[in-house]
VOMARGU-297605 format. One record per residue: z, y, x of N, C-alpha, C, O, CB in turn. Coordinates in pm, whole numbers, padded with zeros to 5 digits, always signed. Glycine has a CB too. Layout:
BEGIN
ZYXZYXZYXZYXZYX/...
//
This chain:
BEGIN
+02457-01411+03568+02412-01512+03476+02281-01467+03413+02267-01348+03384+02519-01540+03368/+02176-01565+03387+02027-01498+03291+02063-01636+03241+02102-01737+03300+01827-01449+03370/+02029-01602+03076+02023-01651+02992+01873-01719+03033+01799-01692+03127+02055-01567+02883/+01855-01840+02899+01703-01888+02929+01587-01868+02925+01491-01925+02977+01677-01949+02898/+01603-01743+02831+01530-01629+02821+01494-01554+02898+01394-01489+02867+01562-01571+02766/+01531-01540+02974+01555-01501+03129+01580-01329+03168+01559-01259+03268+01408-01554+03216/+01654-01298+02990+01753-01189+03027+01910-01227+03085+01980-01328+03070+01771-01105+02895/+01933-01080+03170+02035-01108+03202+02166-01026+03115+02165-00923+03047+02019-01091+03337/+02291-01135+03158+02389-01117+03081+02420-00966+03146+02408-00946+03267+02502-01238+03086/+02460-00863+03052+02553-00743+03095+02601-00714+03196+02625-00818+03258+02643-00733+03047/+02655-00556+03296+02698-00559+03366+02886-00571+03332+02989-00582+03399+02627-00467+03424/+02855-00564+03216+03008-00525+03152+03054-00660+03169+03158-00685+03230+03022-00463+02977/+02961-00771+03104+03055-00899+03098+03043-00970+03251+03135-01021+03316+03000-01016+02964/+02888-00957+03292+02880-01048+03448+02999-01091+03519+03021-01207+03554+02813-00965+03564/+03072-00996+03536+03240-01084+03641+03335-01179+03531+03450-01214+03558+03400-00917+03715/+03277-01209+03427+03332-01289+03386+03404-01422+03457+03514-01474+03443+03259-01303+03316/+03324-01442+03515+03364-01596+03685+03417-01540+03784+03449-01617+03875+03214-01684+03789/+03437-01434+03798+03482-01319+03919+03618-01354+03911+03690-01257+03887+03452-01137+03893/+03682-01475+03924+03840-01473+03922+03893-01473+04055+03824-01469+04157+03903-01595+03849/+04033-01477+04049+04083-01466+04196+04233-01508+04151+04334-01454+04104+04062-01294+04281/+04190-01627+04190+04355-01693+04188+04365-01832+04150+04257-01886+04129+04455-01619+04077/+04466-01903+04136+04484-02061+04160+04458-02098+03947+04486-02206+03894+04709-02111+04261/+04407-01985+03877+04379-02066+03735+04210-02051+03730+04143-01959+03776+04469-01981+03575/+04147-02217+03635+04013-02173+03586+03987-02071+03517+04080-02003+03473+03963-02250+03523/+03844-02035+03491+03833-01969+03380+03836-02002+03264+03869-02120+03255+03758-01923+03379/+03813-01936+03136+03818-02031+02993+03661-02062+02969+03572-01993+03019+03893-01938+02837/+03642-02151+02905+03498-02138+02843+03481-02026+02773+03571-01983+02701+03460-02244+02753/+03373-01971+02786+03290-01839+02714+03185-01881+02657+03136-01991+02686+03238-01725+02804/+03136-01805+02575+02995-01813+02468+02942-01699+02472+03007-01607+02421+03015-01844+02308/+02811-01669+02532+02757-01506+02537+02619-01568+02399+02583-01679+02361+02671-01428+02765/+02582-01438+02368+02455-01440+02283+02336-01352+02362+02352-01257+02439+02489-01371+02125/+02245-01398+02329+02135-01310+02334+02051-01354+02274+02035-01476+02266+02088-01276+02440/+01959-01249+02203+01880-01221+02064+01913-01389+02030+01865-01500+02055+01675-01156+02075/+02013-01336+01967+02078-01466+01837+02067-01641+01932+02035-01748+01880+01918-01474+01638/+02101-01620+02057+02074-01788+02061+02221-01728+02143+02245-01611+02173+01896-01900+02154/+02313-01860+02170+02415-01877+02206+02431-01916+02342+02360-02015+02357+02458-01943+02131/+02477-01893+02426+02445-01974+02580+02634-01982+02580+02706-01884+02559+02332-01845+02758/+02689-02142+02613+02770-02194+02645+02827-02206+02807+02758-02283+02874+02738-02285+02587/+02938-02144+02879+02972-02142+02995+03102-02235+02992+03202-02236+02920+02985-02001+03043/+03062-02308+03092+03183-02443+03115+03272-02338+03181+03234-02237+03240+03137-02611+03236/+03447-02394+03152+03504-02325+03266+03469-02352+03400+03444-02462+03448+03627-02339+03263/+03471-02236+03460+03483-02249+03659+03593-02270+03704+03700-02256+03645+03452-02121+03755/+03575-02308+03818+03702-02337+03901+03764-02193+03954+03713-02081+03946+03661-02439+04037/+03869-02225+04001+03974-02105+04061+03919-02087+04187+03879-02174+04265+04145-02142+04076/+03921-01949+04203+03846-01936+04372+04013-01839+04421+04032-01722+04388+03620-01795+04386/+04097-01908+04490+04169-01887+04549+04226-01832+04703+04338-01819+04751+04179-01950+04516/+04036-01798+04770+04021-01742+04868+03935-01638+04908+03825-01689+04888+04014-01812+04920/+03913-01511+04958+03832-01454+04946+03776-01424+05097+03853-01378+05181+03869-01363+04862/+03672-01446+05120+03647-01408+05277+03529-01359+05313+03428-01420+05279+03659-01516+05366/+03520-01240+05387+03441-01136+05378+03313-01159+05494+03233-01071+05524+03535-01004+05398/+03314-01323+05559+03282-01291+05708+03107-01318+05667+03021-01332+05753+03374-01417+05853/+03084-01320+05550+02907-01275+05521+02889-01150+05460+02928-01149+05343+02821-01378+05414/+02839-01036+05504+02853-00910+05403+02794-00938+05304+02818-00878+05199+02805-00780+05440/+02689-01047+05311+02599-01003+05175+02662-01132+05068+02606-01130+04958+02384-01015+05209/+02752-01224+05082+02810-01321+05002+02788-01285+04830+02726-01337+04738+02969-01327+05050/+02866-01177+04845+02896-01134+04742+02793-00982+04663+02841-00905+04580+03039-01115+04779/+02657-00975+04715+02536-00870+04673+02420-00957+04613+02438-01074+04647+02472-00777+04813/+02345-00945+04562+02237-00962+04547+02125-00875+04521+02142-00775+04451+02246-01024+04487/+02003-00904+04576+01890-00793+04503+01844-00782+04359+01768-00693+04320+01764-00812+04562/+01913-00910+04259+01809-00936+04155+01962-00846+04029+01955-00842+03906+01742-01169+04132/+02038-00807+04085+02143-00738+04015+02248-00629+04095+02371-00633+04082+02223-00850+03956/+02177-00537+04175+02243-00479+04297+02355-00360+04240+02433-00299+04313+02116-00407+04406/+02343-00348+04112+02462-00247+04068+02573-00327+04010+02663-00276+03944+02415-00135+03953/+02564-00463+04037+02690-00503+04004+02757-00610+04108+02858-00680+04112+02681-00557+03866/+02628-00580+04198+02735-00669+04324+02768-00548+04440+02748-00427+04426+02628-00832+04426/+02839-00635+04585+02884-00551+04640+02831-00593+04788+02820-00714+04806+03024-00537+04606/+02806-00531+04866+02784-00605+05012+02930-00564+05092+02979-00452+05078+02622-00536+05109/+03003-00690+05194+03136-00638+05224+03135-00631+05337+03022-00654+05382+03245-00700+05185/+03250-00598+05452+03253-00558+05585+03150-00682+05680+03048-00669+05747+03429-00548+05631/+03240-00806+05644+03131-00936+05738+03230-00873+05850+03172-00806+05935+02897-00919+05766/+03382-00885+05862+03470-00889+05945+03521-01003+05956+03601-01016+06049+03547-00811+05928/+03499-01104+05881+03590-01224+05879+03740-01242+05795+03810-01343+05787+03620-01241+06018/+03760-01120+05742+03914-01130+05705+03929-01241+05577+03819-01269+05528+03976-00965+05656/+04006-01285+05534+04015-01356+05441+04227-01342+05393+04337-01334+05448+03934-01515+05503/+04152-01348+05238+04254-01346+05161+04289-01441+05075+04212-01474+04985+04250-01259+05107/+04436-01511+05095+04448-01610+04972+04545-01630+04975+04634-01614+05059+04385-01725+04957/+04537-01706+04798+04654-01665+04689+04772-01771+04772+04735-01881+04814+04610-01717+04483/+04888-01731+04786+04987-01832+04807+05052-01902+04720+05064-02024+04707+05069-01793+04864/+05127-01745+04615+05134-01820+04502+05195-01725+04357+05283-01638+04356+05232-01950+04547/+05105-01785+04232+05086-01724+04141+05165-01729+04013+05150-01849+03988+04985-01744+04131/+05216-01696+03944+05319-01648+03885+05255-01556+03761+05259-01434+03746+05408-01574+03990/+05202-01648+03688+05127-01575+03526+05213-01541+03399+05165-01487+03300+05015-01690+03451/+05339-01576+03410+05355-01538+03321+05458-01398+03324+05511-01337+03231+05382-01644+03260/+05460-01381+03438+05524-01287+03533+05404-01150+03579+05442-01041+03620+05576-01391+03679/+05279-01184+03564+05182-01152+03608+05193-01100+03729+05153-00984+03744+05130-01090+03537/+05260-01187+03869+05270-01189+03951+05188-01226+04070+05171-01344+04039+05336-01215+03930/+05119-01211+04193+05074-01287+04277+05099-01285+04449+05056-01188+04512+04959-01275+04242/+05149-01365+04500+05128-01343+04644+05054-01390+04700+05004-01497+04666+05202-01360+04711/+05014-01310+04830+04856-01300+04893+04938-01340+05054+05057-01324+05081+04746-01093+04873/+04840-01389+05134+04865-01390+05243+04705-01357+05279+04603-01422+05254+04943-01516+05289/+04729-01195+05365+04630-01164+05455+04572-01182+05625+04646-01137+05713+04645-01070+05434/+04458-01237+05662+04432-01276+05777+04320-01171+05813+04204-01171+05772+04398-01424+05781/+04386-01074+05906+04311-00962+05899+04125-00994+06016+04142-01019+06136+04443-00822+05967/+04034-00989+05983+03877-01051+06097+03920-00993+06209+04026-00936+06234+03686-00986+06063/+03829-01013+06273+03825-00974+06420+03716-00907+06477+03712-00846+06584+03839-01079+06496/+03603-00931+06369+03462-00833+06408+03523-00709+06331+03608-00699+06242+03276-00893+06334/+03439-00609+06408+03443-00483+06359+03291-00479+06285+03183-00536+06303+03474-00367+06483/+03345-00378+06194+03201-00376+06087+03089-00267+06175+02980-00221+06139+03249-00290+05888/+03158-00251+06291+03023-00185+06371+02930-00291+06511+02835-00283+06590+03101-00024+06460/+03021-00368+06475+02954-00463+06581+02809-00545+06585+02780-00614+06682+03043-00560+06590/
//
């Protein structure tokens, strides 16, 4: 996230949207030098799939992203169980090898 200022939010808070599972996020309110920036909730990202390595990296914040295999595997939630703080996953293991 960069504020309009066009600092960016923390590495501490950034995964704030980083969820994984069938709930939104809540709305958040970050500050910077005293102005308020308002975040709508996001949607639930209930699948995770690795088959771009760089999906999930970027250059403009590279210590807080990650580049991943780009095997194809994908993971998702079947089903979630919060107050239990429970979750089941069903894994679909890729088929590229990360040396290919």
């Amino acid at each position: 996230m960069i504020f309009n200022n066009g600092k960016k939010l923390g590495n501490r808070r950034q995964p704030f949207d980083a969820t994984f599972g069938t709930q939104r996020t809540d709305r958040v309110k970050f500050h910077s030098d005293g102005v308020t920036e308002k975040v709508r909730r996001q949607r639930a990202i209930p699948v995770f799939n690795d088959s771009n390595p760089n999906r999930y990296w970027t250059a403009d914040n590279p210590l807080n992203s990650t580049k991943v295999a780009g095997s194809g595997t994908e993971i998702r939630v079947v089903l979630e169980q919060q107050r239990k703080g429970e979750m089941m996953v069903e894994v679909q293991a890729g088929t590229k090898r990360a040396d290919q």
